[in-house]
N, C-alpha and C positions, 0 to 999 in steps of 0.2 A: 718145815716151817709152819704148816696150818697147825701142828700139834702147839708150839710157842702163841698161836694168835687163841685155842682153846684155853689155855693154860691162864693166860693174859686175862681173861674173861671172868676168871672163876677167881683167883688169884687176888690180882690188882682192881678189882673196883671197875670193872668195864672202860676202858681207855679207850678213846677217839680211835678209828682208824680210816683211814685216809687211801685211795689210790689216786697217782698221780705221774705225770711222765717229766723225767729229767731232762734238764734244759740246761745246766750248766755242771759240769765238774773240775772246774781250776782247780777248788782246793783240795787241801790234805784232808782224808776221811769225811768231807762234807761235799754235800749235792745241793742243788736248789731244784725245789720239784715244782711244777703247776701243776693246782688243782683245780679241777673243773666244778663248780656247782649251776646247776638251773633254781633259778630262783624267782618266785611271783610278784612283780612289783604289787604293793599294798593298795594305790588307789587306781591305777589304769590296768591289773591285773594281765598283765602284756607278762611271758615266760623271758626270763633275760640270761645270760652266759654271764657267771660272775669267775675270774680268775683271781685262784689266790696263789703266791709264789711263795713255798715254806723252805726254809733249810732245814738238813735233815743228813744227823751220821748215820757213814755208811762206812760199812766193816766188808759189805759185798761188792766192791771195785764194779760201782755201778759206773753205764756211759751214757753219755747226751742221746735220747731217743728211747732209752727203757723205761716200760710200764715198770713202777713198782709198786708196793704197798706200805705203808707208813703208819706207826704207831707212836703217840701219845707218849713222851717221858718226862722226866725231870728236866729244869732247864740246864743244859749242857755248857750254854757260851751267854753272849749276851742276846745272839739272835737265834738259836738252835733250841729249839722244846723237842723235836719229831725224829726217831733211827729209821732206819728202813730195814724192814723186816722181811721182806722177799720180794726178789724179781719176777714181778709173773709175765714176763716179757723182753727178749732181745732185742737189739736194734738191729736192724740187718746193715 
């Protein structure tokens, strides 16, 4: 898989990528991941937890509690831009 995210680099124009942990999988081939950013508010400079929720196909029968990682694609649905590209982690 890290060969796909080199390739991706060189290839494709350097695409977003993302790690994130799954929190929902009802649907067919699709996840919704949270991702995590730390981010500095502009005028009180206080570090804050920003969560973004992305949907994101997934061809790896990902479950609720896996880390994975996420890459940048074409938009797929109306709310789906991101695949998931490898589980770097199980859920126990």
């Amino acid at each position: 898989m890290s060969e796909q995210l080199e390739q991706a680099g060189t290839e494709r124009n350097s695409r977003k990528v993302r790690e994130g942990l799954v929190v929902s999988d009802k649907m067919e081939k699709t996840v919704v991941v949270t991702v995590v950013d730390w981010v500095k508010h502009p005028k009180y400079h206080k570090v804050m937890r920003r969560n973004t929720r992305l949907k994101a196909h997934d061809e790896h029968e990902c479950g609720v509690g896996d880390r994975v990682r996420l890459m940048e694609t074409r938009p797929l649905s109306a709310t789906k831009r991101w695949r998931v590209v490898e589980i770097l982690e199980r859920a126990k």
